[in-house]
NULUMFI-225108 format. One line per field, with one value per residue (C-alpha): residue number from 0; residue in three letters; chain; x negated, y negated, z. Coordinates in steps of 0.1 Angstrom, whole numbers. Example, Ala and Ser with C-alpha at 12.3 -4.5 7.8 and 13.67 -1.06 7.14 Angstrom:
! NULUMFI-225108
pos = c(0	1)
code = c(ALA	SER)
unit = c(A	A)
X = c(-123	-137)
Y = c(45	11)
Z = c(78	71)
//
This chain:
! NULUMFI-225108
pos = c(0	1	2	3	4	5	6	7	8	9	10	11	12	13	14	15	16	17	18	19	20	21	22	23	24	25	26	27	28	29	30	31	32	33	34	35	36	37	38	39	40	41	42	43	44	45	46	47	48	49	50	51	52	53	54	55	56	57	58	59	60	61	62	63	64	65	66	67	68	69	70	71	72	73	74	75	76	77	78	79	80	81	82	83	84	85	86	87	88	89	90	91	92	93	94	95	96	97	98	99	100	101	102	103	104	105	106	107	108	109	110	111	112	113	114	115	116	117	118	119	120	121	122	123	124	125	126	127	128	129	130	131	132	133	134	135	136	137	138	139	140	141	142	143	144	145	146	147	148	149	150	151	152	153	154	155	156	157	158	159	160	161	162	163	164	165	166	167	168	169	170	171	172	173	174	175	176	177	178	179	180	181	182	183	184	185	186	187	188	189	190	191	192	193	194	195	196	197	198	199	200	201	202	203	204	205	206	207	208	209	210	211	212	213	214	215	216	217	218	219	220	221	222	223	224	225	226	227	228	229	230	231	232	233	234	235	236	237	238	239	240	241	242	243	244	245	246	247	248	249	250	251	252	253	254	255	256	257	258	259	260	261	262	263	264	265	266	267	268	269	270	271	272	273	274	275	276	277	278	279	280	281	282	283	284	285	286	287	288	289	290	291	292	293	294	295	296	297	298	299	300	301	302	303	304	305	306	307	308	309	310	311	312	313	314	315	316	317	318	319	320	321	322)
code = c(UNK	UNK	UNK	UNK	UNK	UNK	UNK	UNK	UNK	UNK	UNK	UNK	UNK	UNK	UNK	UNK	UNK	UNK	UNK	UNK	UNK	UNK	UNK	UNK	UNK	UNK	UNK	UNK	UNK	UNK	UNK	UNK	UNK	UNK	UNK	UNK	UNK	UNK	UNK	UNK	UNK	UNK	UNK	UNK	UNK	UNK	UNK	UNK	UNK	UNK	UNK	UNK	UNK	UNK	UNK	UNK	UNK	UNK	UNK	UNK	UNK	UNK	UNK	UNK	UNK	UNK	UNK	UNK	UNK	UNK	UNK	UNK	UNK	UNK	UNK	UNK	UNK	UNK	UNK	UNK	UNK	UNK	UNK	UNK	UNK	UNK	UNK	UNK	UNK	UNK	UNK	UNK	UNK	UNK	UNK	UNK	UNK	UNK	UNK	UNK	UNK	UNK	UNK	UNK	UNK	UNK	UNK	UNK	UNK	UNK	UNK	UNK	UNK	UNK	UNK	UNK	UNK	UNK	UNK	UNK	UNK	UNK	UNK	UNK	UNK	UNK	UNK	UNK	UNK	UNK	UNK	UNK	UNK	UNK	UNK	UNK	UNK	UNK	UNK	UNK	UNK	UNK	UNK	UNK	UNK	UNK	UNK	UNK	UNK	UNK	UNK	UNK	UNK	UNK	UNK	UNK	UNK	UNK	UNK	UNK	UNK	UNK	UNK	UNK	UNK	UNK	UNK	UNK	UNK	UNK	UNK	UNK	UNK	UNK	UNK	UNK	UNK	UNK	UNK	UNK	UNK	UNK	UNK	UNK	UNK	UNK	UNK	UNK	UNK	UNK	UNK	UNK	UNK	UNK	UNK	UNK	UNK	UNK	UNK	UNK	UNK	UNK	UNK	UNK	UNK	UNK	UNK	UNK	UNK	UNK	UNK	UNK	UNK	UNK	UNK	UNK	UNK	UNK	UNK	UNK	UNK	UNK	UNK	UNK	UNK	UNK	UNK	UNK	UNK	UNK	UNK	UNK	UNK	UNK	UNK	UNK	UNK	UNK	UNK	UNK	UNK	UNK	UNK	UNK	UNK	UNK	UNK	UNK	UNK	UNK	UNK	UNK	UNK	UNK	UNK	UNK	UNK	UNK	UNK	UNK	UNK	UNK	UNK	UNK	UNK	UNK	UNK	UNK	UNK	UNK	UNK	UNK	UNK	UNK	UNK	UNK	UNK	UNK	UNK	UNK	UNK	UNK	UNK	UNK	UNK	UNK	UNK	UNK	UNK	UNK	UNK	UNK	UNK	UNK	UNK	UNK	UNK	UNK	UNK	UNK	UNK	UNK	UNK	UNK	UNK	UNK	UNK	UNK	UNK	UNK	UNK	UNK	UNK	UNK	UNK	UNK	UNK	UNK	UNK	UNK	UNK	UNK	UNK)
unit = c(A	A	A	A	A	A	A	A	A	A	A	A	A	A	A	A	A	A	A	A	A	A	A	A	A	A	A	A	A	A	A	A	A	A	A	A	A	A	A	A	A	A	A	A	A	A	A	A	A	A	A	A	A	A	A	A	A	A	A	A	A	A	A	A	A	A	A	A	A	A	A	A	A	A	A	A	A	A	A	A	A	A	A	A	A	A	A	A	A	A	A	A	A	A	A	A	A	A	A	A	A	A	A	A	A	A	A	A	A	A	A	A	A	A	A	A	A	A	A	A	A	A	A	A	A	A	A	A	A	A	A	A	A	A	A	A	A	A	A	A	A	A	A	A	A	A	A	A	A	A	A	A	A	A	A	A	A	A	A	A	A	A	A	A	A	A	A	A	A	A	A	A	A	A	A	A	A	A	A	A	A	A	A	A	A	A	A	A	A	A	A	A	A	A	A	A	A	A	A	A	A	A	A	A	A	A	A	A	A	A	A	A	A	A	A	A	A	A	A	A	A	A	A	A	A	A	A	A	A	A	A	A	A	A	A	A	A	A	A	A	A	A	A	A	A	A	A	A	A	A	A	A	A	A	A	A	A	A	A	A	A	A	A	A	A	A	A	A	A	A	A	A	A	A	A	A	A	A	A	A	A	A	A	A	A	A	A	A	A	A	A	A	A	A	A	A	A	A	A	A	A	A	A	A	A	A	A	A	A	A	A	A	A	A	A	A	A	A	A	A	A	A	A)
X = c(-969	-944	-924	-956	-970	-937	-930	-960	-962	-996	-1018	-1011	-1046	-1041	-1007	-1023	-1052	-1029	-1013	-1044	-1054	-1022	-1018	-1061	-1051	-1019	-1040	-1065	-1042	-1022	-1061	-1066	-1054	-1074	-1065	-1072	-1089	-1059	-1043	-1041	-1033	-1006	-1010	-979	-982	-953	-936	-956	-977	-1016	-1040	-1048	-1070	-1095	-1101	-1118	-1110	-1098	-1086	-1055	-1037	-1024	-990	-970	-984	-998	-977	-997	-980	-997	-993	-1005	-1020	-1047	-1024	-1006	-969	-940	-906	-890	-855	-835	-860	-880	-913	-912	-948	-974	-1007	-1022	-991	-966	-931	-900	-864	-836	-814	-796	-795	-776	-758	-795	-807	-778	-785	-763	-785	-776	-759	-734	-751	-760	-793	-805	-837	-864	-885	-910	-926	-962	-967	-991	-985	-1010	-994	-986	-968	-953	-941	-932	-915	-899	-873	-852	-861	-885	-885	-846	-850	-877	-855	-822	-844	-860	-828	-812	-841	-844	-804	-808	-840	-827	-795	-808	-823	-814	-807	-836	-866	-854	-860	-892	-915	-913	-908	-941	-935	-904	-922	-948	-918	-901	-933	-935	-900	-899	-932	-917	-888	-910	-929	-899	-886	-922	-922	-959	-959	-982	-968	-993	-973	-939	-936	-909	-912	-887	-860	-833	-801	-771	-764	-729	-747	-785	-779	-761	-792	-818	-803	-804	-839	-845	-827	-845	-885	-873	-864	-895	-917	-900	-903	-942	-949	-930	-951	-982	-973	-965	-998	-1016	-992	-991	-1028	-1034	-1010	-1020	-1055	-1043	-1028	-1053	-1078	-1052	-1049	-1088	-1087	-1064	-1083	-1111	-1097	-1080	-1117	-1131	-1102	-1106	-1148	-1142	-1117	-1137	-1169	-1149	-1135	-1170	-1185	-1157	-1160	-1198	-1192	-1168	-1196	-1221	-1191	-1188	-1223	-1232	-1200	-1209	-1239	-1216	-1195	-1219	-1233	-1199	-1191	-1227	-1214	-1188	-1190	-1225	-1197	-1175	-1191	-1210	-1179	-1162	-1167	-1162	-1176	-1167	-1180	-1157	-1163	-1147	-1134	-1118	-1136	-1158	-1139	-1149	-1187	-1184	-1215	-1236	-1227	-1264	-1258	-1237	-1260	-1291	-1272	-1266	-1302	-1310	-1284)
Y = c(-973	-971	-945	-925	-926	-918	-882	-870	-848	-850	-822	-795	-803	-838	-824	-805	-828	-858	-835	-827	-861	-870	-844	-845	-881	-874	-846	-870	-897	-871	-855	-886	-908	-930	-930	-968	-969	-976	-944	-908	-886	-860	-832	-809	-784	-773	-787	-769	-785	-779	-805	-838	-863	-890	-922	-926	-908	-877	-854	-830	-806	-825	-827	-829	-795	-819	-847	-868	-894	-921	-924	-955	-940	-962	-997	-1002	-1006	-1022	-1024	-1061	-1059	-1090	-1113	-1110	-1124	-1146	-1155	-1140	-1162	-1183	-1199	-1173	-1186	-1162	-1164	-1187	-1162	-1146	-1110	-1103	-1071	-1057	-1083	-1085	-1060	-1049	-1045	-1023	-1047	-1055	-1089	-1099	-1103	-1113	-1091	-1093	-1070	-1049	-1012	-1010	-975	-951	-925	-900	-866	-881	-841	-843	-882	-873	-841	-834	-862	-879	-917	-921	-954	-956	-930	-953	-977	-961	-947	-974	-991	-962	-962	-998	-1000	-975	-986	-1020	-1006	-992	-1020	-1057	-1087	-1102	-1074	-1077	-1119	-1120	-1098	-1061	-1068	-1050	-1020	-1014	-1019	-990	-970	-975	-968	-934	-923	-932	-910	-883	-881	-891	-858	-836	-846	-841	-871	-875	-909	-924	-953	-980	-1002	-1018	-1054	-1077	-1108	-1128	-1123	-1147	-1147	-1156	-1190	-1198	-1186	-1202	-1232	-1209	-1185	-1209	-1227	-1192	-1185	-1220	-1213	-1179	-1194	-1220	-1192	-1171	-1206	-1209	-1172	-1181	-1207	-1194	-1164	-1188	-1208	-1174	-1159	-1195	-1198	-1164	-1155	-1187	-1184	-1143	-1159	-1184	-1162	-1140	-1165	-1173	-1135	-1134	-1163	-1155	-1117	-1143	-1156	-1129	-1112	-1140	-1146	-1110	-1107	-1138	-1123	-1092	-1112	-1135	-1100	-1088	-1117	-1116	-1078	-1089	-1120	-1094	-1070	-1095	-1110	-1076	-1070	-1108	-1127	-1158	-1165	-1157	-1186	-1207	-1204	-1206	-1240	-1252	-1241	-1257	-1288	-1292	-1286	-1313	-1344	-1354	-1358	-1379	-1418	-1425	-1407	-1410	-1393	-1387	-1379	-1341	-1355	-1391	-1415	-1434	-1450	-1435	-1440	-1447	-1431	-1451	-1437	-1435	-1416	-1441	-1468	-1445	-1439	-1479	-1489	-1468	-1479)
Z = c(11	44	24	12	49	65	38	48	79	103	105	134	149	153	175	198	201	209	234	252	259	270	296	303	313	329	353	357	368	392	408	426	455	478	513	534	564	589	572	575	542	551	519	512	483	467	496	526	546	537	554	562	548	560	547	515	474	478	451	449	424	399	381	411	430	457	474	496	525	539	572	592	621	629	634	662	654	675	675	690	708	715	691	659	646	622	617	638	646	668	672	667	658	663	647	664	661	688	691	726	711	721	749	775	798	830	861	895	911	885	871	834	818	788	783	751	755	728	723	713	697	681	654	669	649	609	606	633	627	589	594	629	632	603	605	636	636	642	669	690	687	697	725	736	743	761	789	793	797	822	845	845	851	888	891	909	889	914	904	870	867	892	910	895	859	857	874	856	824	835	845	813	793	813	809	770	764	780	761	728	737	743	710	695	677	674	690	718	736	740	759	768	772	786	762	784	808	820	827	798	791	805	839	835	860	886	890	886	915	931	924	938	971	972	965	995	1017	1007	1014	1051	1057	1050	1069	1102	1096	1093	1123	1142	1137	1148	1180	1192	1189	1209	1234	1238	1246	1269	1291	1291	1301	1333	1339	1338	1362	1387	1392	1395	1425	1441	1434	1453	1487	1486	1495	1516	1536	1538	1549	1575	1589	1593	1608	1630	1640	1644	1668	1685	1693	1699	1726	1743	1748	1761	1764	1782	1757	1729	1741	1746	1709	1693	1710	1702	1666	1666	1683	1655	1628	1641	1660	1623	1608	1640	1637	1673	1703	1741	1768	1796	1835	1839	1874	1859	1879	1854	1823	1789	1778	1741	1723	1698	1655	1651	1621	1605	1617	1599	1568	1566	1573	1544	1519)
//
């Protein structure tokens, strides 16, 4: 029966009708491609560029007239340099192993650091991404490194480790976008991140004891400028309360001297125009100012011939009955 089957030859309709299906399903297998929703379709036909397509099943020319690249323009990408991720998570664990051909970094002042830091990026232009620049993701990279080497390179090794890690972050995310742009690489930086700075190994201890000596000097500097601004705000007020004082005074000698000079300019004209009752009054005046204040009185003859008369202390003698 095999060698009865196998002499005779199929019938030319059965050919062309196996032939049909087979390229039906081979167009219909080629018309379709489905495009995810963190992904941009980038359509070339017959190798020029056509359109772009959205998320979702979209159809194209079959039988290899349409090439479609997915481009992954809605996740946000990065690039690590000096450590890799090994496991991402709530706990995110990264490899032991050292990378210091990318990490060590030589700063301004001629010290060594050991920087990890990463780039955060965007493809925002897929045509641009897939077709302007062989292997984008290298040239980040390569890119990357250059500006970091160089803004921590006009840098010091103390900005670097503490305070202005930050702003030279923004700096290098500014400086890399630029040159992204001039490249037109279709890329938009999200951010640049310094995953940890230190200095190498052999020299850890040294500039730890350094940073040390330097958060002790920036402590002192602190609380001399604390006690300045409680001593000399005090003392400021002190003396102004003494200056305040002393016009006080000189306010006050000043109008009594002014009012003794015009009582006496007024006993003067009073003396001129009636000097012997003038006189009179001021001994009166005076003798009422002093004889209270005398504890013992005599009373003496002008010519000497009696002895002294003493002269009772009624006032005393008053003042002690009524105590």
């Amino acid at each position: 029966m095999f060698n009865r089957v196998k002499g005779q030859k199929p019938p030319t309709n059965m050919i062309v009708g196996g032939l049909v299906l087979l390229l039906v399903l081979w167009a219909a297998s080629t018309s379709f491609y489905k495009v995810g929703t963190e992904e941009t379709g980038v359509v070339l036909r017959l190798g020029k560029f056509t359109h772009m397509t959205d998320p979702g099943l979209q159809f194209k020319l079959p039988f290899g007239i349409d090439q479609v690249f997915l481009v992954k323009t809605g996740r946000v990408l990065r690039e690590e340099f000096g450590f890799r991720t090994q496991e991402a998570g709530v706990r995110t664990t990264y490899s032991p192993r050292r990378l210091e051909e990318e990490s060590l970094t030589l700063t301004g002042d001629l010290n060594v650091t050991d920087v990890e830091w990463m780039v955060q990026f965007q493809i925002s232009d897929p045509y641009k991404y897939l077709f302007k620049v062989n292997n984008p993701e290298t040239t980040i990279r390569d890119i990357s490194e250059a500006v970091v080497r160089r803004v921590v390179g006009n840098s010091n090794v103390s900005d670097v480790l503490t305070v202005q890690r930050a702003a030279l972050a923004l700096e290098i995310q500014r400086d890399l976008q630029q040159i992204l742009n001039s490249y037109e690489m279709g890329v938009r930086i999200v951010t640049v991140r310094f995953q940890d700075v230190n200095p190498p190994g052999p020299v850890r201890d040294a500039f730890n004891e350094v940073n040390e000596a330097e958060q002790q000097k920036e402590s002192m500097i602190l609380q001399a400028r604390e006690q300045y601004n409680r001593e000399v705000p005090k003392a400021r007020g002190v003396a102004r309360s003494r200056i305040l004082e002393a016009e006080g005074y000189a306010v006050q000698r000043v109008n009594r001297a002014e009012g003794e000079a015009t009582r006496f300019l007024a006993l003067l004209t009073e003396y001129h125009n009636a000097p012997q009752v003038t006189r009179q009054r001021l001994y009166l005046e005076t003798m009422e100012s002093i004889l209270p204040i005398l504890e013992e009185i005599y009373v003496i003859d002008g010519n000497g011939m009696t002895s002294p008369l003493p002269l009772l202390p009624l006032s005393q003698a008053r003042q002690g009955g009524t105590r």
